[in-house]
DSSP file (Angstrom, degrees, kcal/mol; ACC not computed):
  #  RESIDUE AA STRUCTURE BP1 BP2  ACC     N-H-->O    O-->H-N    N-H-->O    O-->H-N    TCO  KAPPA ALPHA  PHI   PSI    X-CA   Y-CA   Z-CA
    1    1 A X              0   0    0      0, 0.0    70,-0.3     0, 0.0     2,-0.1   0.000 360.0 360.0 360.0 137.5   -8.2    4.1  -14.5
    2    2 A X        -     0   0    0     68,-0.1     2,-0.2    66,-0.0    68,-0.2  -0.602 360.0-158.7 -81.1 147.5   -4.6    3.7  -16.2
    3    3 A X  E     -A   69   0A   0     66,-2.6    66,-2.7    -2,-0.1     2,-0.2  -0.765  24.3-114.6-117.5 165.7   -3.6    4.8  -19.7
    4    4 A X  E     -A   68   0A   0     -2,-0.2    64,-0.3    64,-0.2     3,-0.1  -0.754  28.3-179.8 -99.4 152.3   -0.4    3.3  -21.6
    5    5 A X        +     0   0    0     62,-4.3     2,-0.4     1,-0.5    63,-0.2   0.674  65.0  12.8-120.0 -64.5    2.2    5.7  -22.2
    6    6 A X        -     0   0    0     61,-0.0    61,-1.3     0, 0.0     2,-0.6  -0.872  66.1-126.5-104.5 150.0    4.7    3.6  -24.0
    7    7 A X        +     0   0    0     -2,-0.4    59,-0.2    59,-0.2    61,-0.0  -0.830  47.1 145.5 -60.9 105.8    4.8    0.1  -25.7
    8    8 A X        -     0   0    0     -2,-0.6    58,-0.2    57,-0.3    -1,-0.2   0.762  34.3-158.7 -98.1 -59.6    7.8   -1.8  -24.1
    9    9 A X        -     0   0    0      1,-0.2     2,-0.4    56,-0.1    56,-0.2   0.997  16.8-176.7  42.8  87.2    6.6   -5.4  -24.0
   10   10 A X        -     0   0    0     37,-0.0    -1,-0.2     0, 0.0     2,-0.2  -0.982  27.9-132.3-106.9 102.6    8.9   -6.3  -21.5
   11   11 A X        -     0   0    0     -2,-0.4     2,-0.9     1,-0.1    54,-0.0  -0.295  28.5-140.1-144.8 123.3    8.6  -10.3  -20.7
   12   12 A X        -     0   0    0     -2,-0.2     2,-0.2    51,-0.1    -1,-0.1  -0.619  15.7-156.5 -93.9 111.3    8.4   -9.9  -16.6
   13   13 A X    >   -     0   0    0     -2,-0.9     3,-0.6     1,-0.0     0, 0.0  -0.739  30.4 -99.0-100.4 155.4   10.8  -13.1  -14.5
   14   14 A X  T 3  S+     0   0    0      1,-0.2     3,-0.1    -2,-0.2    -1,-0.0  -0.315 108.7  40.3 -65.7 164.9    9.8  -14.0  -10.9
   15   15 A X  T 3  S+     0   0    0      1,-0.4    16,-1.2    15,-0.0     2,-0.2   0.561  90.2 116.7  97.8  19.5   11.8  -12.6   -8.5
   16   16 A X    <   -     0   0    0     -3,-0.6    -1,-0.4    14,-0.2     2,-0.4  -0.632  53.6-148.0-142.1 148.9   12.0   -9.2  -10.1
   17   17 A X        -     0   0    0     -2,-0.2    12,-0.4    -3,-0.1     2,-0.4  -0.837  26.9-157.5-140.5  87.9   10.8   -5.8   -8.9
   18   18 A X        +     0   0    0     -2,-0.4    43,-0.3    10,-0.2     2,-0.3  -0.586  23.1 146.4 -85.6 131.8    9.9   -3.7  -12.3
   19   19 A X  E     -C   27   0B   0      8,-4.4     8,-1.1    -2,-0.4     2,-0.2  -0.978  54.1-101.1-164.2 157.5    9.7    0.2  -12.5
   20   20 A X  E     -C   26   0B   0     -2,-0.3     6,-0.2    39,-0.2    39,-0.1  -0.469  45.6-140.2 -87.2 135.5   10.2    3.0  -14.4
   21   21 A X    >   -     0   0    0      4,-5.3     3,-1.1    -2,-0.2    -1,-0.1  -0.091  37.1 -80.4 -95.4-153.7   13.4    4.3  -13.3
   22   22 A X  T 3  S+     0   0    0      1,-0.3     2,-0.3     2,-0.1    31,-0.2   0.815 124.5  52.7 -82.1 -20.0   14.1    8.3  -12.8
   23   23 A X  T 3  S-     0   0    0      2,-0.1    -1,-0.3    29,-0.1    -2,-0.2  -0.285 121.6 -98.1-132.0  90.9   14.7    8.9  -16.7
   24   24 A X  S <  S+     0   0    0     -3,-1.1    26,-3.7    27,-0.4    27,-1.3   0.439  86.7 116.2  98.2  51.8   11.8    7.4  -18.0
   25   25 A X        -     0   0    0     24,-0.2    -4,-5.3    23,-0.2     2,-0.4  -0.834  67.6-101.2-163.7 164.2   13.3    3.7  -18.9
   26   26 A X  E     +CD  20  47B   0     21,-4.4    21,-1.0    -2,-0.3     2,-0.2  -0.815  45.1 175.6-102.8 138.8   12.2   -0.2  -17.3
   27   27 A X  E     -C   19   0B   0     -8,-1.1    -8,-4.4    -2,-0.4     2,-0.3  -0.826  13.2-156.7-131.7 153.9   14.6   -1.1  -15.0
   28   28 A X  E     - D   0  44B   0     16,-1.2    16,-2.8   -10,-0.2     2,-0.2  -0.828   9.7-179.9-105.1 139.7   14.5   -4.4  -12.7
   29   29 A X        -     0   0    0    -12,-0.4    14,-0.1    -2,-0.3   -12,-0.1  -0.952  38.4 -90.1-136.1 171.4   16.2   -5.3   -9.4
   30   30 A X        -     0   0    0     12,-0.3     2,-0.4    -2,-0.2   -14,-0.2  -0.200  44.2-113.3 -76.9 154.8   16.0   -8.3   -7.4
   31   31 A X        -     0   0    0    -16,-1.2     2,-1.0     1,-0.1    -1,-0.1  -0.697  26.1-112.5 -74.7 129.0   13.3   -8.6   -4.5
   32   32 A X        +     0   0    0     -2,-0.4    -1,-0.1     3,-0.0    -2,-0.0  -0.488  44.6 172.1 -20.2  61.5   14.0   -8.7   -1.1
   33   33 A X    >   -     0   0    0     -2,-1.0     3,-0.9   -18,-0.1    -3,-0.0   0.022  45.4 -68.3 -75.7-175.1   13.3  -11.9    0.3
   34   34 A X  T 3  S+     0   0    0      1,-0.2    -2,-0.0     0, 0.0    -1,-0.0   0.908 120.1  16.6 -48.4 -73.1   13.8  -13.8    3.7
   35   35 A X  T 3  S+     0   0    0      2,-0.0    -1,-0.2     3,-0.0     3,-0.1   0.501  83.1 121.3 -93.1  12.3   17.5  -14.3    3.7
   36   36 A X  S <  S-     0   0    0     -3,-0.9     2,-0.1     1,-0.2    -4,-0.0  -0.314  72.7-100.5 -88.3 162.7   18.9  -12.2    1.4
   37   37 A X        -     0   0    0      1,-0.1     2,-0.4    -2,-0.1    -1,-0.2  -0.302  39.3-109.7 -71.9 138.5   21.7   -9.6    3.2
   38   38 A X  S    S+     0   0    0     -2,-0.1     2,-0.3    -3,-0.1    -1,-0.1  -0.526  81.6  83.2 -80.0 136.7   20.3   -6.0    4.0
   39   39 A X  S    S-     0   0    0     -2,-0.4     2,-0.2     0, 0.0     0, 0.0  -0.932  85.4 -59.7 163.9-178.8   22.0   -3.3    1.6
   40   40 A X        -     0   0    0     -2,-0.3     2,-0.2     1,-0.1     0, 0.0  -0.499  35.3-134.7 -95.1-175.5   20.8   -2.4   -2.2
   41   41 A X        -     0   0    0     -2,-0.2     2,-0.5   -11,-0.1    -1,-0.1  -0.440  29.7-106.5-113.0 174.6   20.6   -4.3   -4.8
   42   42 A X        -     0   0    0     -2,-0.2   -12,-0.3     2,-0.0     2,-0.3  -0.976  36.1-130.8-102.5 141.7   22.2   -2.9   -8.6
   43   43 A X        -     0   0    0     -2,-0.5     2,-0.3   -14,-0.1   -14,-0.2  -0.807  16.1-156.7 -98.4 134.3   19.6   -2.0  -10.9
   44   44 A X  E     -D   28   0B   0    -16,-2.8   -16,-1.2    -2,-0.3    -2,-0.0  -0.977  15.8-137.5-110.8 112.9   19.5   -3.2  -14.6
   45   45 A X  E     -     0   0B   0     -2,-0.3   -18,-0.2   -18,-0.2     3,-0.1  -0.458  18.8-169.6 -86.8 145.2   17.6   -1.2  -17.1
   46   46 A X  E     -     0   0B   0      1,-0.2     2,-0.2   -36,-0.0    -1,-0.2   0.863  66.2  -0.5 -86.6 -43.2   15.7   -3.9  -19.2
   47   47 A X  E    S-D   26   0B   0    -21,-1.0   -21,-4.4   -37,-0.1     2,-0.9  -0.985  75.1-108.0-167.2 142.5   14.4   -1.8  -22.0
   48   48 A X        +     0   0    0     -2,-0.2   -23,-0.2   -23,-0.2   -24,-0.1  -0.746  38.5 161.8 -95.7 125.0   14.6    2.2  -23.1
   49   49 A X        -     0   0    0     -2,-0.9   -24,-0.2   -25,-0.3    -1,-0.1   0.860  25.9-157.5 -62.7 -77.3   11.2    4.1  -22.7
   50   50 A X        +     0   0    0    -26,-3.7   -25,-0.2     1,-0.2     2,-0.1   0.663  23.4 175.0  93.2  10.2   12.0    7.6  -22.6
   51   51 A X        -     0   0    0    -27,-1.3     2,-1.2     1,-0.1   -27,-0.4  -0.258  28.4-142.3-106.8 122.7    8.8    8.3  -20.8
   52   52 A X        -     0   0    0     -2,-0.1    -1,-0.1   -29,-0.1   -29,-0.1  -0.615  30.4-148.5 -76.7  80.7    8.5   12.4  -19.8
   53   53 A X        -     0   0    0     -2,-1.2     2,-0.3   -31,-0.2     5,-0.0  -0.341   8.1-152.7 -87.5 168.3    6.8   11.7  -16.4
   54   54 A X        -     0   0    0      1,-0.1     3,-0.4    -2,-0.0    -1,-0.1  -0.844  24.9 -89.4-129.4 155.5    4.6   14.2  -15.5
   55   55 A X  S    S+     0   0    0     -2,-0.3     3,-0.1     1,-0.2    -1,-0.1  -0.304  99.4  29.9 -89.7 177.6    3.8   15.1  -11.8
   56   56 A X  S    S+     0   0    0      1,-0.3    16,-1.1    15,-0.1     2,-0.4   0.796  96.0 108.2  71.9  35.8    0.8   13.5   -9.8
   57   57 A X  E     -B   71   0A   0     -3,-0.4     2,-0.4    14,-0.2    -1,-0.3  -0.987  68.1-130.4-149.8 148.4    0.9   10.5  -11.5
   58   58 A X  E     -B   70   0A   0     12,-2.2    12,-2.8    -2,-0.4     2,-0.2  -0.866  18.4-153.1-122.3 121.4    2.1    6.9  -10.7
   59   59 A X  E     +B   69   0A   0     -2,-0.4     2,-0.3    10,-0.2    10,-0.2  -0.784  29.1 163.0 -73.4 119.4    4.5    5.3  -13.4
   60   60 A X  E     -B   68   0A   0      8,-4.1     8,-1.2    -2,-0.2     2,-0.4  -0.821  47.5-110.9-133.5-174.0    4.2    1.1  -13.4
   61   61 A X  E     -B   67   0A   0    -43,-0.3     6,-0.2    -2,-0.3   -43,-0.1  -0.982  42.7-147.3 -94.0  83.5    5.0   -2.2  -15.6
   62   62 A X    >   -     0   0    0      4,-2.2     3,-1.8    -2,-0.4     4,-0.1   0.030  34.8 -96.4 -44.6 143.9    1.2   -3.4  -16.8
   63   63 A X  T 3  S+     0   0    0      1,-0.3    -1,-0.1     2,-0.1   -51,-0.1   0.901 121.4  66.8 -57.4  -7.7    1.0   -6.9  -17.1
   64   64 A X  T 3  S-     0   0    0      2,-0.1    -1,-0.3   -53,-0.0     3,-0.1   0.734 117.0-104.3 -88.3  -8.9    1.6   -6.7  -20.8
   65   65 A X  S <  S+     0   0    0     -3,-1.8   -57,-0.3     1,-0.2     2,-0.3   0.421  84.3 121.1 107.2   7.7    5.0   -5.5  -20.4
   66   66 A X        -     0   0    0    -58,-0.2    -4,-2.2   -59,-0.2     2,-0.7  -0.586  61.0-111.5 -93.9 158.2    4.0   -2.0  -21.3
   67   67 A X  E     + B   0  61A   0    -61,-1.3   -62,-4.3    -2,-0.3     2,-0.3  -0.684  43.0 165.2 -78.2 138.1    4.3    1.6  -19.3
   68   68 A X  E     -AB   4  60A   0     -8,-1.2    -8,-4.1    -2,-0.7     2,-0.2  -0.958  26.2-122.2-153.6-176.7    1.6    3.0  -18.3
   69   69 A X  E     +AB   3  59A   0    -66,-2.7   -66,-2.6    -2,-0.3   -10,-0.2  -0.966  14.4 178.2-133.3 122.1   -0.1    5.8  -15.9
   70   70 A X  E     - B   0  58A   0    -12,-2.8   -12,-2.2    -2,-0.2   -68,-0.1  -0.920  36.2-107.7-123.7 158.0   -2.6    6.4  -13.0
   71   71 A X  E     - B   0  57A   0    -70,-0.3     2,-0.6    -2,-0.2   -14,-0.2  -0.479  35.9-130.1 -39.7 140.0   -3.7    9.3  -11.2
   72   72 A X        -     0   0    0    -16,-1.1     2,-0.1    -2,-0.0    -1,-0.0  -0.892  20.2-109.2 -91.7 151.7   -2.5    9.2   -8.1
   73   73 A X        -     0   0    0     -2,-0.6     2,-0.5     2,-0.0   -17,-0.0  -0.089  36.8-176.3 -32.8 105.5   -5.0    9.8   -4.7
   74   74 A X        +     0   0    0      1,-0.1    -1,-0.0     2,-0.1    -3,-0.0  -0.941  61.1   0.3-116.8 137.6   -4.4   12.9   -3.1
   75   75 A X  S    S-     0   0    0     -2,-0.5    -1,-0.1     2,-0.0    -2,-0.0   0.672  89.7-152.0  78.1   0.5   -6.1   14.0    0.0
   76   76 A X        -     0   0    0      2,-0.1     2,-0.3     0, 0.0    -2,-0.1   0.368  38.7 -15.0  41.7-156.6   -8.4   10.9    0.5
   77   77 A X        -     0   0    0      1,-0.0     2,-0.7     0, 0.0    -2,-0.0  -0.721  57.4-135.3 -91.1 151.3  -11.6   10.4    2.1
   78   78 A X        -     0   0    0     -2,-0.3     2,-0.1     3,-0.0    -2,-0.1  -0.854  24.4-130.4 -99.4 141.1  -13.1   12.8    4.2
   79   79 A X        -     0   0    0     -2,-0.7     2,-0.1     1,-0.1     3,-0.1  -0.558  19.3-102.4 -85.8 156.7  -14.5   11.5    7.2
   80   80 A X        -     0   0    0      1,-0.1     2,-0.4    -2,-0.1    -1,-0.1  -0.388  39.8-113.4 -70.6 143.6  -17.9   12.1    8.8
   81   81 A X        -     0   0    0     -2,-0.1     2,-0.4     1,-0.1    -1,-0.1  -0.544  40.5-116.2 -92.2 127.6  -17.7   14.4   11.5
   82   82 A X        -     0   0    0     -2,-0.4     3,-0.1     1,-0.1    -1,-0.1  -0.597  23.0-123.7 -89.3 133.5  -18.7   12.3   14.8
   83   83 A X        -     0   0    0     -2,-0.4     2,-0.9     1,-0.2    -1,-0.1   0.245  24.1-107.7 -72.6 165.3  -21.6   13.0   16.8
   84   84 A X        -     0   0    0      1,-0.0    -1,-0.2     2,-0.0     2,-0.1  -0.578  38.0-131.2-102.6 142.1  -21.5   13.8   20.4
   85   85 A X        -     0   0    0     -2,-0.9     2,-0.3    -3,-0.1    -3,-0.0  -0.416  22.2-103.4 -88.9 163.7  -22.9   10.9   22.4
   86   86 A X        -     0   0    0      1,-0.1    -1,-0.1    -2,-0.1    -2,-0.0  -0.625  37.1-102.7-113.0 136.2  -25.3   11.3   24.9
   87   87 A X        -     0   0    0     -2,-0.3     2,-0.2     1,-0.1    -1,-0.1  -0.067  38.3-125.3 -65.9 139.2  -24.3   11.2   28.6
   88   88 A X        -     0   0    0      1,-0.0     2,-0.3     3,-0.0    -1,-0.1  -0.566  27.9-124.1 -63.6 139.2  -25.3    7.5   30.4
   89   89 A X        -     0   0    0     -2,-0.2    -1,-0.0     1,-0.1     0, 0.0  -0.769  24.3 -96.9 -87.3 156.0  -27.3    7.8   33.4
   90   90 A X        -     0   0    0     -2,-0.3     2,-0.4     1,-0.0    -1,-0.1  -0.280  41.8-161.7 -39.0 133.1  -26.6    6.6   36.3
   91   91 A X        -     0   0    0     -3,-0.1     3,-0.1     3,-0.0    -1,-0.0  -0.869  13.4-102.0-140.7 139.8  -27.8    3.7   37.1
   92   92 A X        -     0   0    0     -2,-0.4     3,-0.1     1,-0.1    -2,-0.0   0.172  25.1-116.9  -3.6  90.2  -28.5    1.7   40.1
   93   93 A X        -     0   0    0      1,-0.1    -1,-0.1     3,-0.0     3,-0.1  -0.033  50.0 -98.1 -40.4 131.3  -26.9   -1.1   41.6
   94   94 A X        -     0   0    0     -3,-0.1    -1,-0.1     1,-0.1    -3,-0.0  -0.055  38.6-100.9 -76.0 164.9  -29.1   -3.9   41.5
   95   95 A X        -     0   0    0     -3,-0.1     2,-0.2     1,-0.0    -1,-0.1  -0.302  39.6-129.6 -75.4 149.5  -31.1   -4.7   44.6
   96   96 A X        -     0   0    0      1,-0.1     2,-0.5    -3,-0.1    -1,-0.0  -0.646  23.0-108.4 -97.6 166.5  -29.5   -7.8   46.7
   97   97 A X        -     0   0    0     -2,-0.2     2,-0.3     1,-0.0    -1,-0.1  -0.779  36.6-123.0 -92.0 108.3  -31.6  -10.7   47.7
   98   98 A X        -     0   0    0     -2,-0.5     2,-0.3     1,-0.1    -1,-0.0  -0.415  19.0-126.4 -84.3 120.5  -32.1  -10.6   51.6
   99   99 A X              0   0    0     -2,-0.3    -1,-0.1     1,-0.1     0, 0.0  -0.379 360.0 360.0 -31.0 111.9  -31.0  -13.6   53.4
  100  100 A X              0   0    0     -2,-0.3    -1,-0.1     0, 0.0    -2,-0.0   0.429 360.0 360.0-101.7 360.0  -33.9  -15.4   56.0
């Protein structure tokens, strides 16, 4: 489950890609879509945070406009170890139907 780390209330327009940039403040740049030219985009900080991230943890925009923080998943599932399957027999063509 995510906790909020700062109040921003940031008011989120389509076409916008929100995230907390490397010192701790929302910045936006535009999404990549269909025709746009390959290269980067400039990034605009919207609003100052100030947010200390701390590691193993995933920084977002919540849909209230605030930061907030989840664990992230380390190490997954483990999978069940698969059993070893038991050899087919042979079996037997089936018998053909004799011709009178």
């Amino acid at each position: 489950m995510a906790e909020k780390v700062a109040k921003v209330g940031v008011k989120k327009r389509a076409g916008y890609l929100y995230f907390v940039d490397r010192s701790g403040d929302v910045s936006r740049v535009e999404m990549a879509r269909g025709g746009r030219k390959k290269g980067r985009k400039r990034q605009e900080k919207v609003a100052k945070a100030g947010v200390k991230k701390a590691k193993g943890f995933l920084y977002f925009i919540d849909k209230s406009g605030d930061v907030s923080r989840a664990k992230m998943a380390r190490g997954g599932h483990r999978r069940k170890k698969k059993k070893a399957k038991k050899k087919a027999k042979k079996r037997r063509p089936a018998r053909r139907k004799r011709r009178r």
